[in-house]
ZAMARGU-4260 file (C-alpha; in steps of 0.2 Angstrom, whole numbers, plus 5000, padded with zeros to 4 digits):
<rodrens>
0) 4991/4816/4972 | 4992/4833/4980 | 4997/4848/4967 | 5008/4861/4972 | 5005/4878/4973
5) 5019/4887/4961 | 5030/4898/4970 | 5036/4915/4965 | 5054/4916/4967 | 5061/4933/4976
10) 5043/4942/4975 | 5038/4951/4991 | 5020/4953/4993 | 5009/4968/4989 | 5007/4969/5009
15) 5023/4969/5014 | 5029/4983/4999 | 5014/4993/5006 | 5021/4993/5023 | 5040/4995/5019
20) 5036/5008/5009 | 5025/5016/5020 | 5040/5014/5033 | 5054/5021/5021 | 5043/5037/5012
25) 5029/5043/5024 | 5028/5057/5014 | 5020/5044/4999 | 5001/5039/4998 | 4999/5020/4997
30) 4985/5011/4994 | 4978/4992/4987 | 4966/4993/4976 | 4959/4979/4965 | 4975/4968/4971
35) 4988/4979/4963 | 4998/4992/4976 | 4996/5011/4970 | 5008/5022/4977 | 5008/5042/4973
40) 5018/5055/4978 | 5030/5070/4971 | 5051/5066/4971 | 5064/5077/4965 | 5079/5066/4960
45) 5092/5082/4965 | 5091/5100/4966 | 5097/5101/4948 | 5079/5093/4945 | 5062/5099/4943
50) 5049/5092/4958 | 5038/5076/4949 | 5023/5071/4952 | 5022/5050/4951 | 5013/5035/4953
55) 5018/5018/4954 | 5008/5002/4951 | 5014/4987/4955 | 5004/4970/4954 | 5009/4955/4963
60) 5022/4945/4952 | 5024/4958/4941 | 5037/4972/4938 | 5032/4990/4944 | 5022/5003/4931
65) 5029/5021/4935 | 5020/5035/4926 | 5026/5052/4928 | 5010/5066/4929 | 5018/5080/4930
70) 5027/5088/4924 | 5022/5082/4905 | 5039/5073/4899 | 5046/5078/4885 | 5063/5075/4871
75) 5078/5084/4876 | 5083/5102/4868 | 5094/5094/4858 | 5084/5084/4849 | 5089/5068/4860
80) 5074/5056/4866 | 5072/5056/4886 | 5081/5038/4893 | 5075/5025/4901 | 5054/5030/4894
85) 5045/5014/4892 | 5027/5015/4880 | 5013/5006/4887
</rodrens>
């Protein structure tokens, strides 16, 4: 009896990210290293916004890691924590 390989439900290949990506934000680095998709650039969510400096790291089958470099992130002046911050 032959076994199957498992198949990943909706999860587009590392490759084809690159290249979309690549497509859609030439202004983004993006590389493979190690099997996982880097990608590194600086985006500015509107002009009320400061410029960040990002990287994303996204691995086959997994959900995307986005770390923010600069600038450092910090709580809110009113004392609020900053939304949507994920620990490692």
């Amino acid at each position: 009896m032959t076994k199957k390989k498992k198949r990943i439900p909706n999860v587009i290949h590392i490759f084809n990210q690159m290249k979309s990506i690549k497509t859609h934000f030439p202004q983004f680095e993006a590389i493979i290293k190690k099997d996982k998709l880097i990608v590194s650039g600086e985006i500015q969510p509107s002009p009320l916004h400061s410029l960040y400096k990002f990287n994303l790291v996204y691995e086959y089958g997994r959900s995307p890691n986005i770390y923010i470099l600069e600038p450092k992130l910090r709580d809110r002046d009113d004392g609020e924590k900053i939304p949507h911050v994920y620990s490692d």
